[in-house]
C-alpha positions in Angstrom: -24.5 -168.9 20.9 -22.1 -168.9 17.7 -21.1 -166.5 15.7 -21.7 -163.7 18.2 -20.7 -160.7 17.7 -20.2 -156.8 19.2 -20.6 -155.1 15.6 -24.6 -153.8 15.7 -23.5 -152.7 18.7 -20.7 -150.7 18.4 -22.6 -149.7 14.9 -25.5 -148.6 16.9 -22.9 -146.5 19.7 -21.1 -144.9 16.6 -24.4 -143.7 15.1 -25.9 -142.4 18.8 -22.8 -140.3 19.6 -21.8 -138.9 15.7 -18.7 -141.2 16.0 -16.6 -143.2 12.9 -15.1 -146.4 13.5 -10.9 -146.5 12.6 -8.5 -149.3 12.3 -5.8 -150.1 14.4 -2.3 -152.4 14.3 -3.7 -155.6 16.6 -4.3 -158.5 14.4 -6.1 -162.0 15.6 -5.0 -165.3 14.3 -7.8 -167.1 14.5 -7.5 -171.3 14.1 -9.9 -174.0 13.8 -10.9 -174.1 10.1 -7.9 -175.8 9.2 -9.0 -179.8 9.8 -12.0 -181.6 8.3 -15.4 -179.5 9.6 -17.6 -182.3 9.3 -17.7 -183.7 12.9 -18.9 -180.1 14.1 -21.9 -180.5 11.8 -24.3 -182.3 14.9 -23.1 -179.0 16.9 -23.2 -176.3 14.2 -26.2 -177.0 12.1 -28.9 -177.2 15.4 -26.7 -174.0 16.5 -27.0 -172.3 13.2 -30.7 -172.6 12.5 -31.4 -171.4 16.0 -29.4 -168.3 15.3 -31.3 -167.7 12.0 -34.6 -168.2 13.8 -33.6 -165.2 16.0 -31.9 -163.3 13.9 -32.5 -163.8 10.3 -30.4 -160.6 9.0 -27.4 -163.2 10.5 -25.7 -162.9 6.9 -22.3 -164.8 8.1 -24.9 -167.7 9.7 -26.7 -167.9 6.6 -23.3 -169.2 5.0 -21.9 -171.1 7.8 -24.9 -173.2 7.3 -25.0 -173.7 3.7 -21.5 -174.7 4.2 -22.3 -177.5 6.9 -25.0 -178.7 4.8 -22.7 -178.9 1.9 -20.1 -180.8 3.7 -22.9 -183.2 4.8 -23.6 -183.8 1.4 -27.1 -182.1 0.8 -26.0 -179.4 -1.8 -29.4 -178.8 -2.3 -30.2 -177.5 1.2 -27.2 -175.9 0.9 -28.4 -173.9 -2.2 -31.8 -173.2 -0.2 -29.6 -171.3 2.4 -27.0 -169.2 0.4 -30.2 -168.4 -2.0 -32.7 -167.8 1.6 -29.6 -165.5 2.9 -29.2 -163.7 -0.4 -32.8 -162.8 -0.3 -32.4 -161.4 3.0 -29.3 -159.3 1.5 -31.6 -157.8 -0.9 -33.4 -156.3 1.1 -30.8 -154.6 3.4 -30.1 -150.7 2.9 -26.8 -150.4 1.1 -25.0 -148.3 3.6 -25.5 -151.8 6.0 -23.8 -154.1 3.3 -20.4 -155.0 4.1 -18.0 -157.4 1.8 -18.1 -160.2 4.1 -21.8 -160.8 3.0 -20.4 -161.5 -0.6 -19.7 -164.9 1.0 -23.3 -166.1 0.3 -22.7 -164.9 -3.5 -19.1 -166.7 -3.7 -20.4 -169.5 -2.5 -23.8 -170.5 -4.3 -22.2 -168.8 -7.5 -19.4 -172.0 -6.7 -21.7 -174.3 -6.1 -24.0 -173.6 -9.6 -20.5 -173.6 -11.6 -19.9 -177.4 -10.5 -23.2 -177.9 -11.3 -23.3 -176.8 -14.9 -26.0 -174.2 -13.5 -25.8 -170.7 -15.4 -24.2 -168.0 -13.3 -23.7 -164.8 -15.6 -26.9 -163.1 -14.0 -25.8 -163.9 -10.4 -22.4 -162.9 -10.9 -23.8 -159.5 -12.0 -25.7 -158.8 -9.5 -22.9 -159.4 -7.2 -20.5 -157.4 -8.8 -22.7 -154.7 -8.6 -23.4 -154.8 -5.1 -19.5 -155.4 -4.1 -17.8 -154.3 -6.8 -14.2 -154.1 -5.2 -15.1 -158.4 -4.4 -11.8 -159.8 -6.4 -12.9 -163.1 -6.4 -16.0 -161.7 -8.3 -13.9 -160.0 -10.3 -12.1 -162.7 -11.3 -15.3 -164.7 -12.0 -16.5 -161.9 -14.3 -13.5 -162.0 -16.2 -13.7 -166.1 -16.4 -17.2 -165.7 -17.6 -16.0 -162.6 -20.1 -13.6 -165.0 -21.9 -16.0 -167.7 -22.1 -17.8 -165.5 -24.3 -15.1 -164.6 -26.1 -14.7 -160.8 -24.7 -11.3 -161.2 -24.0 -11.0 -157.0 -24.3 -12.9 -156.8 -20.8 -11.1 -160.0 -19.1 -7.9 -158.7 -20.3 -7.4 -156.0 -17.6 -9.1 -157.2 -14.8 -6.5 -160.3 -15.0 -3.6 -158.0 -15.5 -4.7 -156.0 -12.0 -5.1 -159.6 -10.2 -1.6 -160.8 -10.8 -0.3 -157.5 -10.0 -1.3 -158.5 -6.6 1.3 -159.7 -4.2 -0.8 -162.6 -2.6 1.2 -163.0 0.6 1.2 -159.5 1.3 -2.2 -158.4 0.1 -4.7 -157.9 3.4 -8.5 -157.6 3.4 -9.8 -157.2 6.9 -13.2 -158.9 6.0 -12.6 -161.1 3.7 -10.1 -163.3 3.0 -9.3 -164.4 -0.6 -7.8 -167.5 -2.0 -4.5 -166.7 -2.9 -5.1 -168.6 -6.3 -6.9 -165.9 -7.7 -3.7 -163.5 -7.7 -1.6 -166.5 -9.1 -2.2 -169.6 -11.2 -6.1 -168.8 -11.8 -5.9 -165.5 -13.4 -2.3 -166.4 -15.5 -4.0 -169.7 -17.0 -7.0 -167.1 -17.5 -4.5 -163.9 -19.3 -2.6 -167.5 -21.9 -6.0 -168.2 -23.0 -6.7 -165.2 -24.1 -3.6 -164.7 -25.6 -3.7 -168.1 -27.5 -7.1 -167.2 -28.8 -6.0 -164.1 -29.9 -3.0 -165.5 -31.6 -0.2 -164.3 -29.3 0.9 -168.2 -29.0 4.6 -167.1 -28.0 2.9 -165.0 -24.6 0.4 -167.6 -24.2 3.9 -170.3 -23.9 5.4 -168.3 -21.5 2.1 -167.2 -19.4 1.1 -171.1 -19.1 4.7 -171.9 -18.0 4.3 -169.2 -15.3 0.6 -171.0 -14.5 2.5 -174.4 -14.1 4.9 -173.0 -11.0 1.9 -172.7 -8.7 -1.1 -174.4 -10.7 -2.1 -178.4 -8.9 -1.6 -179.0 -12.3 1.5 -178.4 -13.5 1.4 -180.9 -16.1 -1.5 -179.6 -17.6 0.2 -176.2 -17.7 3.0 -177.3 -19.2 0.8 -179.4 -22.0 -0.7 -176.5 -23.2 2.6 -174.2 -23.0 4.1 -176.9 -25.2 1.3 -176.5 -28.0 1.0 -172.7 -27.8 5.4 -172.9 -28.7 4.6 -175.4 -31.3 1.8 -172.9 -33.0 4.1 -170.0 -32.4 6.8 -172.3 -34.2 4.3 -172.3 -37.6 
C-alpha cells in the first residue's frame, strides 16, 4: 500500500535458482519530495503504521514514519521510530543489510545532534555496520575533531572533497552534496587552524564560503586565520 516493493522477491528468485543480481544503464527520476511533505502526513502516517504492523523488517517504512512524525512536530515519536526500526536492524543477518537502511542511523544520529544528545556511540555502531556510509564518515570525522584527533579527521575529509558531487552516483542512497563541499572544507580549515597552519586554514575557509549558506561566516573566519598567519 506504500512503499511496495519487488526486492524480497527477486532476492528470494536469485537465491532459488543460484542467480546474482547485475546493474544495468536505465535510470528513474523519481519526483515528489521536492514541496513541503506535510499535507501527506493524514495519508502517510495511517499508511505507514499499517505497513509496519505487517511487516516490521519494513526498514525504509520505519524512516518514512519518523520523518512524518518529525515534520508534524513530535520529535519524540519520531525518535521512538528511527530507534524501534534500528532495533529491528540489529537483529537482521548481515548478508540482508543494505546501505539504504543507514537511513534510520542518519537520521536519529541528526535528530540527537540538534538536540545536544551524545552521538559518538551511535555513530560507531553505524560506521561499523556501513562502513562505506559517507555521510557517517563524515560524521565520524566531525565528531574526531571535536575531540581534538585531527590525525584521523584529516584524511577522511581529504577523500570527501575529492569527490566530484555532481557526478558522484550511489544507487541506494543518495547523499547531500554538502558533504563533498562546504561541510567537509569548513571541517579540513579547522583543523588546520588548530594545528597552526593559519595560511591553509585562510584559503580552505575562503573555498567553504563559495558554496557554504554562510558565506559570511566563511569569510569571518578566513579573515582571522590571514590575520594570525600575518603574526
Amino acid at each position: 500500500m506504500i512503499h511496495e516493493n519487488l526486492w524480497s522477491s527477486i532476492d528470494a528468485m536469485a537465491h532459488a535458482d543460484g542467480l546474482t543480481i547485475g546493474s544495468c544503464a536505465v535510470r528513474l527520476y523519481h519526483v515528489g519530495y521536492e514541496a513541503d511533505q506535510r499535507p501527506k502526513n493524514p495519508r502517510n502516517i495511517p499508511l505507514l503504521r499499517d505497513a509496519l504492523a505487517r511487516d516490521p523488517d519494513h526498514f525504509f517504512c520505519w524512516w518514512h514514519l519518523g520523518e512524518c512524525l518529525r515534520l508534524a512536530g513530535d520529535e519524540d515519536e519520531a525518535a521512538e521510530a528511527w530507534s524501534r526500526g534500528i532495533e529491528r536492524l540489529r537483529a537482521l543477518e548481515p548478508e540482508r543489510l543494505r546501505l539504504s537502511h543507514s537511513l534510520l542511523y542518519l537520521a536519529l544520529l541528526k535528530l540527537r545532534a540538534s538536540r545536544g544528545e551524545p552521538v559518538h556511540d551511535l555513530t560507531a555502531e553505524a560506521l561499523e555496520l556501513f562502513p562505506t556510509n559517507l555521510a557517517l564518515q563524515w560524521m565520524s570525522a566531525r565528531l574526531a575533531v571535536e575531540r581534538g584527533e585531527i590525525a584521523s579527521a584529516r584524511p577522511v575529509l581529504q577523500r570527501l572533497t575529492a569527490i566530484d558531487g555532481d557526478a558522484f552516483f550511489e544507487p541506494e542512497l543518495a547523499y547531500d552534496k554538502a558533504i563533498f563541499g562546504h561541510l567537509s572544507v569548513e571541517l579540513m580549515a579547522l583543523c588546520e587552524f588548530r594545528c597552526g597552519r593559519f595560511a591553509d586554514a585562510a584559503r580552505l575557509y575562503r573555498l567553504a564560503s563559495r558554496t557554504s549558506p554562510a558565506p559570511a561566516a566563511c569569510e569571518l573566519k578566513a579573515r582571522l586565520a590571514q590575520l594570525r598567519a600575518a603574526d
